[in-house]
KEGUSE-21833 format. One line per 10 residues: for each residue x, y, z of C-alpha. Coordinates in steps of 0.02 Angstrom, whole numbers, plus 32768, in hexadecimal, padded with zeros to 4 digits. Example, Ala and Ser with C-alpha at 12.3 -4.5 7.8 and 13.67 -1.06 7.14 Angstrom:
2
8267,7F1F,8186 | 82AC,7FCB,8165 .
This chain:
719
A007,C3E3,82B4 | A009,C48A,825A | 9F4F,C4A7,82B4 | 9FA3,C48E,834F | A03D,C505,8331 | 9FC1,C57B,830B | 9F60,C574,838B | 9FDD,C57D,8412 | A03B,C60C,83BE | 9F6C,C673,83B9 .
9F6F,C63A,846B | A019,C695,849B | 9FFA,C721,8438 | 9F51,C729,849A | 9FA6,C724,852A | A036,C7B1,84EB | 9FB0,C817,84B8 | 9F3C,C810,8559 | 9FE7,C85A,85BF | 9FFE,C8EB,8547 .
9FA4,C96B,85A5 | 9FF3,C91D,8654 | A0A3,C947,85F2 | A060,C9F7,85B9 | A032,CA02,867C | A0E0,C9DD,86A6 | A137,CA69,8647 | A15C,CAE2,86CA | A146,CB71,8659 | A127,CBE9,86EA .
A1D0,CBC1,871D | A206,CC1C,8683 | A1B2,CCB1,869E | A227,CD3B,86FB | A1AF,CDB8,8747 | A232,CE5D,8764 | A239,CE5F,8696 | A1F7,CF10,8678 | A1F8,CF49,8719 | A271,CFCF,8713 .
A299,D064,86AB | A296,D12C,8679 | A1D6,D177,8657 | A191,D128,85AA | A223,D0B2,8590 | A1FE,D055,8613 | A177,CFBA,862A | A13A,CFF9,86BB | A113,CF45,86F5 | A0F9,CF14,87B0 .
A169,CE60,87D7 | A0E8,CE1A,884A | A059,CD93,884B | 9FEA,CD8C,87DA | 9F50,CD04,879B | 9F28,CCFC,86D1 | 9EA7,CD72,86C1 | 9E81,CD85,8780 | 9E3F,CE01,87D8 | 9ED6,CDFB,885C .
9F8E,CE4A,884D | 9FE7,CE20,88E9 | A087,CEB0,88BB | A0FA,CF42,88FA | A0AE,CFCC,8891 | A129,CFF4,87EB | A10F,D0B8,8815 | A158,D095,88E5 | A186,CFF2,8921 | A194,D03A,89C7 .
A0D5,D031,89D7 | A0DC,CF74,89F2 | A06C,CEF4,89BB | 9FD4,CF2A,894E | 9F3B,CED5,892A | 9F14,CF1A,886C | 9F88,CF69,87D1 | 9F90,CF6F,8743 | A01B,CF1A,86B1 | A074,CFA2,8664 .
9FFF,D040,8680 | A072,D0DF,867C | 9FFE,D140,86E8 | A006,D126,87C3 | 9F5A,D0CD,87DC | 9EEB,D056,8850 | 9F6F,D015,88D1 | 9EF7,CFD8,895F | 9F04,CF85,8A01 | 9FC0,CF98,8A1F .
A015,CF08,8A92 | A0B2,CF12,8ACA | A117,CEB7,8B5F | A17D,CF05,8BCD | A20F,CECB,8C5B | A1CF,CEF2,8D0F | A13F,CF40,8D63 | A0F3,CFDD,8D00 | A11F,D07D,8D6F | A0FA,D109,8CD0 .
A066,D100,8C69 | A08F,D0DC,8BB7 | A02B,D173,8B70 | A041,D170,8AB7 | A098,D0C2,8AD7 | A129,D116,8A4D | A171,D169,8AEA | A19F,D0BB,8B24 | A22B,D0AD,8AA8 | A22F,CFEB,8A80 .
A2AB,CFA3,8A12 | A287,CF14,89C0 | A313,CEAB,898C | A32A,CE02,8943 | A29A,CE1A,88C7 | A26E,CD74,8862 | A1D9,CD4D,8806 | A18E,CCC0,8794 | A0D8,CCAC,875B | A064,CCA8,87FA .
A0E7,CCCF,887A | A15E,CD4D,88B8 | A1EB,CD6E,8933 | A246,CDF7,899A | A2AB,CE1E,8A33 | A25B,CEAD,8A95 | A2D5,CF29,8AD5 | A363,CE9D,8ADF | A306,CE28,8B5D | A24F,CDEF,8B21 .
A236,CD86,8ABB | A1AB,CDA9,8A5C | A149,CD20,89D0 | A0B7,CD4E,8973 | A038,CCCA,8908 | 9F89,CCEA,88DE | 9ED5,CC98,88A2 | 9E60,CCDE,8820 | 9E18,CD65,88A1 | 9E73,CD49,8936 .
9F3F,CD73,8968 | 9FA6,CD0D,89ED | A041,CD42,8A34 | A0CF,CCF0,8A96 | A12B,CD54,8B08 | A1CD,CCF7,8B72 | A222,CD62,8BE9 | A2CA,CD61,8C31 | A30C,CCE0,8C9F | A321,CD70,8D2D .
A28F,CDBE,8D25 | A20B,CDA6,8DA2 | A189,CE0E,8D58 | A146,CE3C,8CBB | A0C8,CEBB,8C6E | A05F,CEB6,8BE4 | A007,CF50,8B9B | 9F6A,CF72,8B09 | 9F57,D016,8ACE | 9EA7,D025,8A97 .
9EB7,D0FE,8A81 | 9F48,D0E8,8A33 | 9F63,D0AF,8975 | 9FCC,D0D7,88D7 | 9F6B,D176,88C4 | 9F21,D1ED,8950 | 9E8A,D1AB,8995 | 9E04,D1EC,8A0F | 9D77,D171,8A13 | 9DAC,D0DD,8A71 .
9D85,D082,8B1F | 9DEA,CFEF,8B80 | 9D98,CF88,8C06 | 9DF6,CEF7,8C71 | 9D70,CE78,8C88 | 9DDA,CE06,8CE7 | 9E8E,CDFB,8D31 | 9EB4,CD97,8C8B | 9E2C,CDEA,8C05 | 9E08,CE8F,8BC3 .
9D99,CED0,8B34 | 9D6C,CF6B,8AC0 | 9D61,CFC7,8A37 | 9DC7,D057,89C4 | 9D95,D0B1,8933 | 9E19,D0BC,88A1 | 9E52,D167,8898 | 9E9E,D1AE,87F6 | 9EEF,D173,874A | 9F53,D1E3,86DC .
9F06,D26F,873D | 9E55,D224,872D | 9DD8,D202,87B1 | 9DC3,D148,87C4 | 9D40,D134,8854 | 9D19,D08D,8858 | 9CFF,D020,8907 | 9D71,CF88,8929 | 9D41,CF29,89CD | 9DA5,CEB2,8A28 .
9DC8,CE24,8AA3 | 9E6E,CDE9,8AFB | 9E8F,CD73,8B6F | 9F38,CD49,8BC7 | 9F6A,CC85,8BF8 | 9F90,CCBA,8CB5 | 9F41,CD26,8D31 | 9FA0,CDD3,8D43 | 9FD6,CE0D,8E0D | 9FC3,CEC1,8DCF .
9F4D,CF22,8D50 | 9F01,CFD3,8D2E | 9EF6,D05B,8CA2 | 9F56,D0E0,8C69 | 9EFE,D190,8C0C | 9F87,D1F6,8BC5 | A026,D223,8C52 | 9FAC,D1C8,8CCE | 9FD0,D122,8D23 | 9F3D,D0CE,8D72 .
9F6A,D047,8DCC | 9ECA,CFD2,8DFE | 9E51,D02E,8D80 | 9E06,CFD3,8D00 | 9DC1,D02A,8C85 | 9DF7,D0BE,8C02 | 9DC3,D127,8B82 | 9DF9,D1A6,8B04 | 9EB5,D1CD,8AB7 | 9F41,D174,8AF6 .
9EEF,D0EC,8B78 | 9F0A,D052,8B86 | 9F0D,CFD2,8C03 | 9F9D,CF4F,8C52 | 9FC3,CEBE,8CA3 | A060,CE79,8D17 | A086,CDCD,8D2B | A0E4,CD61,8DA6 | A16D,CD1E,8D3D | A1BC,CC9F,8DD1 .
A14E,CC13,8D9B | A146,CC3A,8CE1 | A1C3,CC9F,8C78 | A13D,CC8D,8BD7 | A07A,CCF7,8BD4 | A016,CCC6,8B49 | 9F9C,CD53,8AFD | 9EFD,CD45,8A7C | 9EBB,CDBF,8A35 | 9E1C,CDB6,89CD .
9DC1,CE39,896E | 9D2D,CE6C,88F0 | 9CDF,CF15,88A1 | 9C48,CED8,88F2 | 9C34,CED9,89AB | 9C8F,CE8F,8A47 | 9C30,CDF3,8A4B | 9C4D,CDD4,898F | 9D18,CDFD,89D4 | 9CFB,CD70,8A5D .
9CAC,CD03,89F2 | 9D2C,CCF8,8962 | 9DAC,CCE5,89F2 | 9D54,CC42,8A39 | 9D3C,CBFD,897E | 9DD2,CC11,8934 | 9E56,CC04,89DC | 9E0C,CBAE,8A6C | 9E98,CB6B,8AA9 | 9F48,CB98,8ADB .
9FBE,CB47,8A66 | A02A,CBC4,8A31 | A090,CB3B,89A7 | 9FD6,CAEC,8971 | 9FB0,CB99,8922 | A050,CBD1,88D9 | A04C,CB12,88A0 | 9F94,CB39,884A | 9FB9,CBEB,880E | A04B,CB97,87A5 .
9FE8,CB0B,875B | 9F68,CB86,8734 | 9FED,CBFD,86D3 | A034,CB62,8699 | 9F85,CB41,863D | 9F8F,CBD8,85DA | A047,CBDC,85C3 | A048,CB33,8578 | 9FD6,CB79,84F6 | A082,CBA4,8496 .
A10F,CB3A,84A5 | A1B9,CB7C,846E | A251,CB0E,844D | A30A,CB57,8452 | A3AF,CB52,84A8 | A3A7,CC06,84C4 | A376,CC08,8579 | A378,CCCE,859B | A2F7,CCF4,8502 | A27E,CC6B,852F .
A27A,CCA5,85C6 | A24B,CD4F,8586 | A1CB,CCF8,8500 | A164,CCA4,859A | A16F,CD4B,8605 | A138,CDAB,8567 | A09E,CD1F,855D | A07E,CD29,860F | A066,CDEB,8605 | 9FF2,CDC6,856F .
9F72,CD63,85F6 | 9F78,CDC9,8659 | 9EE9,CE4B,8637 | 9E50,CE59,8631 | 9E22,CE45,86D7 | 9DA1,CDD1,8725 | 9D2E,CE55,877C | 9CA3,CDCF,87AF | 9CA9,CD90,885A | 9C88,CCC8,8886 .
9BD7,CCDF,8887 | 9BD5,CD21,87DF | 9B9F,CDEB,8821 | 9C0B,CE7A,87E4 | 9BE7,CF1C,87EA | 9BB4,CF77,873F | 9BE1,D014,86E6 | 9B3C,D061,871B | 9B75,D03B,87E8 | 9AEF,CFBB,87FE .
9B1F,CF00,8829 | 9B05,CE78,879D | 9B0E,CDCE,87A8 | 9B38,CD5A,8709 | 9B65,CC99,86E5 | 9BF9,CCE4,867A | 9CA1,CD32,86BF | 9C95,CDFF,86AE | 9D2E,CE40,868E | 9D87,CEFC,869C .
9E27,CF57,8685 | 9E1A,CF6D,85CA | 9EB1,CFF1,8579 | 9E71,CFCD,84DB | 9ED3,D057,8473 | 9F55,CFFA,849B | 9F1B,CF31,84A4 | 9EB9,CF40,8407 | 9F60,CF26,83A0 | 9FB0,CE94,83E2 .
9F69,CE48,8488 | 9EAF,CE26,8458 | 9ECE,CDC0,83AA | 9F5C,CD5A,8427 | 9EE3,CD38,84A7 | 9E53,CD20,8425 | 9EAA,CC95,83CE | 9EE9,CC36,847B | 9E41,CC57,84F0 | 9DB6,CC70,8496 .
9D3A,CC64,851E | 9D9C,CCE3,8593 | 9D9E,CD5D,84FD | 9CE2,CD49,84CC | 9CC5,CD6D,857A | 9D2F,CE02,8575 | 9CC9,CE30,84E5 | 9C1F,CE0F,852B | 9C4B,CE90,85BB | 9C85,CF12,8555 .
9BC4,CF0E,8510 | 9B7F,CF08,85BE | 9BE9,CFA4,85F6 | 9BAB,CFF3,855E | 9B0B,CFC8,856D | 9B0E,D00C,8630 | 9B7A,D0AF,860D | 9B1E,D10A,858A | 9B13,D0A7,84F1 | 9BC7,D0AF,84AC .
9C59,D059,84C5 | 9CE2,D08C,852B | 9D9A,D094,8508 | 9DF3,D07D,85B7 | 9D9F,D030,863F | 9DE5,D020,870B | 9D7E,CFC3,8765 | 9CB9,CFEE,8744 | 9CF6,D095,870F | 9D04,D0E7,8654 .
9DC4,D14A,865F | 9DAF,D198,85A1 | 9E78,D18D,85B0 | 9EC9,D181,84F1 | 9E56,D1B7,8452 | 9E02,D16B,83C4 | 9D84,D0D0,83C9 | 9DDE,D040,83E9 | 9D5F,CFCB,8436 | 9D04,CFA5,837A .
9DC6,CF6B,8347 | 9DE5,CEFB,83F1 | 9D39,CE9C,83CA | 9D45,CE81,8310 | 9DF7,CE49,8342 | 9DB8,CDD8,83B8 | 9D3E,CDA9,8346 | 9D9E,CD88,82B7 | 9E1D,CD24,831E | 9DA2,CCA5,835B .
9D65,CCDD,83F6 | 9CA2,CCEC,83B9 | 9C2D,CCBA,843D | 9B9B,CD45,845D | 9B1F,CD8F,840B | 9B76,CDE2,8371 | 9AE5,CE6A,8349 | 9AC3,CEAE,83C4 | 9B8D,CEE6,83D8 | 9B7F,CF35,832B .
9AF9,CF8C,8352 | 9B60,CFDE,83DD | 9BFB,CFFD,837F | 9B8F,D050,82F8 | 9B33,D0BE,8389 | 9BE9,D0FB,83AE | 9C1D,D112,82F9 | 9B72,D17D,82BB | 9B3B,D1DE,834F | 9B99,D276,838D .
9B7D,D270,845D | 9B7F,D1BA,8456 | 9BD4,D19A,84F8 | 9C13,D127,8585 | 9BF7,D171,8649 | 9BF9,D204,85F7 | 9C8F,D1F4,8585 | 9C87,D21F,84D8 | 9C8C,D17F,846D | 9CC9,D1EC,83D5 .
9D1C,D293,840C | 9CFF,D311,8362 | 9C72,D285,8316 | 9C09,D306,82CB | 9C8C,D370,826F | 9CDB,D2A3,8233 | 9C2F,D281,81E5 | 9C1D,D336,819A | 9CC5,D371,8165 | 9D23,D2BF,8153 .
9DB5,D2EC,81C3 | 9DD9,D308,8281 | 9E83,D316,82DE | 9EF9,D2A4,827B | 9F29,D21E,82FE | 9E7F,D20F,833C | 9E31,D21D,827B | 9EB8,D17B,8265 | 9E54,D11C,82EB | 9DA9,D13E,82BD .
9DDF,D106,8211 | 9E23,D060,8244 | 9D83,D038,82B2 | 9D15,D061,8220 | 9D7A,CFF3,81C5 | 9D5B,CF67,8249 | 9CA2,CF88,8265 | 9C96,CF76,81A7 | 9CEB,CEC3,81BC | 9CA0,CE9A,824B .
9BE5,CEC3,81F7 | 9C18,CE40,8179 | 9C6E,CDAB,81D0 | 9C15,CDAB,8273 | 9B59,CDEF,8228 | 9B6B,CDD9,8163 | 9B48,CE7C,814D | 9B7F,CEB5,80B4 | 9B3C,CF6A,8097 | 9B6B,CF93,8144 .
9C22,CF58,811E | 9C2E,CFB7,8080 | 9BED,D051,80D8 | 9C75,D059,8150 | 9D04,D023,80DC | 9CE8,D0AA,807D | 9CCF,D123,810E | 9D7C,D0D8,8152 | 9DCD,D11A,80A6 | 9DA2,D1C5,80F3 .
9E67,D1B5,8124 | 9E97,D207,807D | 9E3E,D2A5,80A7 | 9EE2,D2B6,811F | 9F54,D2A4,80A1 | 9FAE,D35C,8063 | 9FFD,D33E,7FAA | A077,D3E1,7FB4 | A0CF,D384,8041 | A090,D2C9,801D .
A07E,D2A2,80CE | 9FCB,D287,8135 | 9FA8,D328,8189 | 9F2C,D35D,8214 | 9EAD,D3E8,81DB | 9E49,D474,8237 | 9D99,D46A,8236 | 9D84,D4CD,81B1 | 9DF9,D485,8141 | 9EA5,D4D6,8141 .
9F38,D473,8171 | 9F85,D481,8229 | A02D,D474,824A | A08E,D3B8,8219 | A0B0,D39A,82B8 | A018,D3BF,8309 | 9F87,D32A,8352 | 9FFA,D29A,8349 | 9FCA,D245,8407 | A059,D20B,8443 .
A0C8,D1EC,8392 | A0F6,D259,82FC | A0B9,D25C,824E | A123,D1ED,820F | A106,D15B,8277 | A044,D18B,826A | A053,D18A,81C6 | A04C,D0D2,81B3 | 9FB4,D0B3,8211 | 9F4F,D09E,817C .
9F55,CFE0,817B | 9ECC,CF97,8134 | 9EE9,D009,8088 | 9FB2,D001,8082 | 9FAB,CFE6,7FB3 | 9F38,D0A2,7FB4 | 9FB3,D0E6,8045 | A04F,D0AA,7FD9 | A001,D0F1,7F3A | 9FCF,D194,7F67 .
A08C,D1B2,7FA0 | A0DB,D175,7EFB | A0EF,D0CA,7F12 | A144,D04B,7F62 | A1EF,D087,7F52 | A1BA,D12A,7F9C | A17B,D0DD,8027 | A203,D061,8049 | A287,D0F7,8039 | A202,D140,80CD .
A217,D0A5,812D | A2C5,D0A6,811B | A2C4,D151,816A | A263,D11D,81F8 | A2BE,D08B,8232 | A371,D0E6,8236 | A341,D0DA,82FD | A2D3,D059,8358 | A2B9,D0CF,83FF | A257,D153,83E5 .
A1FE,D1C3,8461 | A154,D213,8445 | A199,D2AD,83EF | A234,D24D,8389 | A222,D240,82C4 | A260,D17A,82E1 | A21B,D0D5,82EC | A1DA,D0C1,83A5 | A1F4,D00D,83E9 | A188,D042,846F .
A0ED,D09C,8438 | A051,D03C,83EF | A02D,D0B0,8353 | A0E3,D07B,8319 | A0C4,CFAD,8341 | A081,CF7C,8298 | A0F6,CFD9,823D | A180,CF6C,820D | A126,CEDA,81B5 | A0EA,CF78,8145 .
A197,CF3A,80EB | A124,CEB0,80AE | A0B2,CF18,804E | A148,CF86,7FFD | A198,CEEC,7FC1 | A233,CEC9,802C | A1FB,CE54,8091 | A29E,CE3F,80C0 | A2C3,CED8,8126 | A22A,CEB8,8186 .
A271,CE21,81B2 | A311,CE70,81E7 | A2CA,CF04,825D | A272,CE95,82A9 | A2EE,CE29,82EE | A348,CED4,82FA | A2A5,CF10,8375 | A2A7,CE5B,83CC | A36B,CE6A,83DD | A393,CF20,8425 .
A303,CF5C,846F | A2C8,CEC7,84E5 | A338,CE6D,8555 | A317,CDFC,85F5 | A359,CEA2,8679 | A2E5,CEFC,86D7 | A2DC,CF87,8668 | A2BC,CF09,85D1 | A23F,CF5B,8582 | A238,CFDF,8500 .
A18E,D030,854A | A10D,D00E,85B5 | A0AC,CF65,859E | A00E,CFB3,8590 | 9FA8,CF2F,85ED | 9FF7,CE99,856C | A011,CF0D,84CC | A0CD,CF05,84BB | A0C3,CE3F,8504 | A056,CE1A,8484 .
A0C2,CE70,8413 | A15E,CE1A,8448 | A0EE,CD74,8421 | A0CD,CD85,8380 | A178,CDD1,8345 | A1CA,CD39,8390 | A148,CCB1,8339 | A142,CD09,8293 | A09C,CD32,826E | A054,CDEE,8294 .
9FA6,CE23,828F | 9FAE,CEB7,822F | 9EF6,CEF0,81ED | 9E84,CF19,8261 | 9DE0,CEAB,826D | 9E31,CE2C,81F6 | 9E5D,CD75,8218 | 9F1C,CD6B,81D8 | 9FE6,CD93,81EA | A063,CDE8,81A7 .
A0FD,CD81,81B9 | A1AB,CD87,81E8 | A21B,CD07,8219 | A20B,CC9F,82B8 | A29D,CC9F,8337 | A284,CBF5,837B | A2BC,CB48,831E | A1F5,CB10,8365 | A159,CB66,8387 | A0B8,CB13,83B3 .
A017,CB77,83C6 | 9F92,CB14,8423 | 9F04,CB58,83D9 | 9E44,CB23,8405 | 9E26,CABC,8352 | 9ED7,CA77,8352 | 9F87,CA96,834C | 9FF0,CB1D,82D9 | A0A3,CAD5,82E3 | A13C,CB4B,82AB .
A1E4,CB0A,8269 | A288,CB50,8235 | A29F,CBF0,829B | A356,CC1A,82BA | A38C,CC9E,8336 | A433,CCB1,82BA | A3E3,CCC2,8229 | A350,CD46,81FE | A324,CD34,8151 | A28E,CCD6,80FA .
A2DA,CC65,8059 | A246,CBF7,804F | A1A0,CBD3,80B1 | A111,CB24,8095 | A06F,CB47,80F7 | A028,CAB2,8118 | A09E,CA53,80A0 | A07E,CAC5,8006 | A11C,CB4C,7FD2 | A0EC,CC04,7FF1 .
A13A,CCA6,7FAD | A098,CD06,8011 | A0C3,CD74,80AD | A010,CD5A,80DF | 9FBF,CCC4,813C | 9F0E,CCC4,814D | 9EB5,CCA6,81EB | 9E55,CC0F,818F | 9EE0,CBCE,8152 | 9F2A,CB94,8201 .
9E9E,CBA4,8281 | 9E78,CAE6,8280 | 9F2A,CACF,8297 | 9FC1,CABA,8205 | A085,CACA,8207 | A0DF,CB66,81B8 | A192,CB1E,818B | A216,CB97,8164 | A2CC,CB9F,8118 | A328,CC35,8145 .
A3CC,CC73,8133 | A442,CD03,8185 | A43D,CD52,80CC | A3B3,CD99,808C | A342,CD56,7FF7 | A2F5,CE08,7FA3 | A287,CD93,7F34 | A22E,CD29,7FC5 | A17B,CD6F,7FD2 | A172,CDF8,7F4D .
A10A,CD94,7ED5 | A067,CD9A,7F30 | A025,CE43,7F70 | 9FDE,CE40,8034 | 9F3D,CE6A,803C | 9EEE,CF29,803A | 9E41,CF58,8041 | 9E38,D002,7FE9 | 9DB9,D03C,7F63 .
């Protein structure tokens, strides 16, 4: 009898067990995802998100443009950049015949109204009587446009001259009264000359009555093809049949055919609601990857959208048939996705350990292109890359960090040597470049003198510090890792004792100004960015009282600007700054600004955002505030914790799953913590520790425990 009980119980759990990932599959986590999060606000406070459609990690974003939503419907754009950029192939529908050309398409003055947006999809009335729906593939966009019950014709127009940025090289052609193709290169960002090609490929659902071009003031009825600055081309439609015209777009960095191929691979049909439907179950996939369980509807919301943002970059750059076109301009063609659209200053902190940890085999491919571009460009690694094309926007060497990041969070698959032997090339030879872009701005006088401009000085310190890890975990490479941990201890050379602060120096020695070299922050916030040798930072100053008292100082405002002496919410040389509480011993008023951060600086509005997003920084950011666990040290598998704001948190991880318990969004502070069933008083988890999976359990309490976690010392890698 009991054989029998047991088997029929193995039998149902079986059977529980086989529908698991069906249930995961029903969570409608895109649902939860609220698109227009971000998308408003005043210069760097803003997120300077766009609210439209998106794929994870595609090489599509069907979107009004955050810099002018009155260009209509572009085809590429970037999450969270605060510069005007890319902005191609503008659609836009329009009530009535066309009788003026569109020019910059700007002079039109849509309004779009009614905005709503979830993973995969987005929504909008144009100018009061269009009805306008947006959803999208991995390389291809598809729009839904209904008119007006009393409208008898419609027009749709495609700027190909015209994009977020001036551009001059472009050229239109109508192939058909329901097709047109072409091509656009990508203009500027932050004032730099992006010239890459993008090529497309649309194709309407009905056969237009009227077409032709326009060039500028000019309408040209019956033409079909254009060229140069504001062109573009349109189409009218009989509406007395059909109030609804369908539009697909498809594109690639390739060629036209490559365009027209991804477009008959990937959306060969025209079922608007199949690929809305397959764009959420795809987001669904990777949002499912953390599950969050609370009654607080308005901040899980903002969790998922946070997570979406997170997958949202890099950017497939590989077309169908596996081509892509390289940093050196000639076309490739590789078994493995190729990715682009890497702001690594910025994703280095927070996105790439997140993505590391949940796709693996997305981020080792977004690893294994960063060593082709290199490889292509010059030899070194770049820092900021549009399309095929090295920007040099931001400072310092962040690429080394974002791959021993990567590597250290589990995404591992390439060939590990051969990448050290590039970051090294950028590390120890001055001219090492990228498409002509220094690698190392000021290398020689860093190797000769120990000291550059203090911000960038910071950088290069915390990428020798991850080379040096990298050389041992991924190559087992000792000397190489002691060599650059002690060249990352350089950082002291910055530090002035008659006014105990770090300090940038002229080249030949003497001290500049305080306030001088500090990209985009102040001293005081740079000041932290030591943070793999926090125990040497602390000790130089006088302590760990001294620098709480300094951290007290600093957090007497969450909003700084880049010139304000105050924490800055929204700035990624301030992100790892809080958890520094940890190392000071009072973990408790890390604990405290956080959910101070988390509390007043985000919210579910528009203008939710404390600064821009950074391509997935701050959403990354937002992540790991909210789950507890912060990856602090760069090139180092491991958090620095804080307490979680959800009652449940379960991290789907590739070896198994990391369940969290006892997060309360009323009470903030840590009284007790078991990893994996055994009591902690550490503020550090290792990597190792919880990879394969675990549970963190926590006890916390609206009053603060100043003993919790001051018995064990985080780690600290100094001499």
């Amino acid at each position: 009898m009991r054989k029998q009980l047991y088997t029929f119980f193995l039998s149902v759990a079986i059977q529980v067990l086989s529908l698991w990932p069906a249930v995961l599959q029903a969570q409608d986590y895109s649902g939860k995802v609220n698109t227009l999060i971000g998308t408003q606000g005043n210069g760097w406070s803003s997120g300077y998100l766009y609210p439209g459609a998106t794929y994870p990690f595609g090489m599509v974003q069907f979107t009004p443009t955050y810099f002018s939503k009155q260009l209509g419907f572009v085809i590429n754009q970037l999450s969270g950049a605060g510069c005007d950029h890319m902005g191609n192939f503008p659609t836009l529908p329009l009530s009535g015949e066309l009788r003026t050309s569109p020019d910059s398409i700007i002079n039109l003055r849509a309004s779009l109204t009614k905005e709503k947006g979830t993973a995969g999809y987005y929504a909008t009335c144009v100018n009061d009587s269009i009805q306008a729906e947006l959803t999208v593939t991995e390389r291809t966009g598809m729009a839904k446009y209904s008119f007006s019950a009393n409208e008898n014709r419609g027009t749709i127009i495609i700027g190909g001259g015209v994009a977020a940025t001036p551009i001059q090289v472009a050229a239109i052609s109508i192939t058909s009264p329901t097709s047109c193709e072409g091509y656009a290169d990508g203009g500027a960002f932050c004032g730099f000359p992006t010239p890459y090609k993008v090529y497309f490929v649309a194709e309407f659902d009905a056969s237009s009555v009227s077409l032709g071009v326009w060039k500028n003031e000019r309408l040209l009825p019956g033409e079909k093809f254009a060229e140069g600055k504001n062109s573009g081309v349109y189409f009218t439609f009989d509406l007395n049949k059909k109030k609804e015209v369908l539009y697909k777009i498809g594109v690639s960095y390739v060629s036209v055919e490559n365009a027209r191929e991804n477009l008959k691979t990937e959306n060969p049909a025209w079922n608007f609601s199949s690929v809305k439907q397959s764009a959420a179950n795809k987001w669904n996939q990777y949002l499912g990857k953390i599950e969050v369980k609370g009654n607080n509807e308005d901040r899980v919301s903002q969790f998922y959208t946070h997570l979406y943002h997170s997958f949202i970059h890099p950017n497939v750059c590989s077309d169908v048939n596996g081509e892509y076109m390289g940093s050196d301009n000639k076309v490739y063609k590789s078994e493995r996705k190729y990715y682009t659209s890497f702001s690594n200053w910025d994703t280095y902190r927070t996105q790439t350990q997140l993505i590391a940890m949940l796709a693996p085999n997305v981020t080792s491919d977004i690893v294994m292109s960063h060593q082709l571009f290199a490889i292509r460009s010059g030899g070194g690694f770049p820092r900021w890359v549009l399309a095929n094309i090295e920007t040099g926007i931001m400072q310092g060497d962040p690429t080394p960090i974002l791959i021993a990041n990567a590597y250290a969070f589990g995404a591992r698959n390439y060939d590990t040597r051969s990448i050290l032997k590039t970051m090294r090339y950028g590390a120890e030879v001055p001219g090492a470049n990228s498409q002509g872009v220094l690698t190392r701005p000021g290398l020689e006088q860093y190797l000769e003198k120990g000291y550059y401009d203090a911000s960038a000085m910071l950088e290069y310190t915390s990428s020798d510090f991850a080379i040096g890890r990298y050389a041992l975990q991924a190559c087992n490479d000792e000397p190489v890792c002691n060599y650059y941990t002690n060249r990352a201890m350089k950082w002291k050379n910055l530090y002035d004792k008659e006014t105990n602060w770090l300090r940038s120096r002229n080249e030949d020695g003497s001290w500049k100004k305080q306030g001088d070299d500090w990209r985009e922050s102040t001293y005081k916030n740079y000041f932290w960015m030591v943070p793999y040798d926090l125990k040497g930072l602390l000790q130089i100053i006088g302590g760990k009282q001294e620098g709480e008292k300094r951290l007290d100082e600093l957090f007497h405002r969450l909003d700084a600007s880049y010139g304000d002496e105050w924490f800055a919410s929204g700035n990624e040389p301030s992100f790892q700054i809080p958890w520094i509480y940890n190392w000071v011993g009072a973990p408790y008023k890390a604990q405290h600004i956080i959910r101070k951060v988390l509390d007043e600086q985000y919210n579910s509005r528009p203008d939710g955002l404390p600064g821009n997003d950074d391509l997935g920084s701050m959403g990354a950011w937002y992540v790991f505030a909210n789950i507890g666990l912060f990856p602090e040290i760069p090139g180092v598998g491991g958090f620095s914790i804080n307490s979680p704001f959800f009652p449940e948190i379960i991290l789907h991880l590739a070896d198994g799953d990391l369940v969290i318990k006892g997060g309360d969004e009323r009470k903030e502070y840590i009284q007790a913590l078991k990893v994996n069933g055994k009591r902690s008083d550490s503020t550090w988890i290792d990597w190792n520790d919880i990879k394969n999976g675990g549970i963190l359990e926590y006890s916390l309490s609206p009053k603060p425990n100043k003993a919790w976690g001051t018995s064990v010392t985080p780690p600290s890698f100094g001499n």
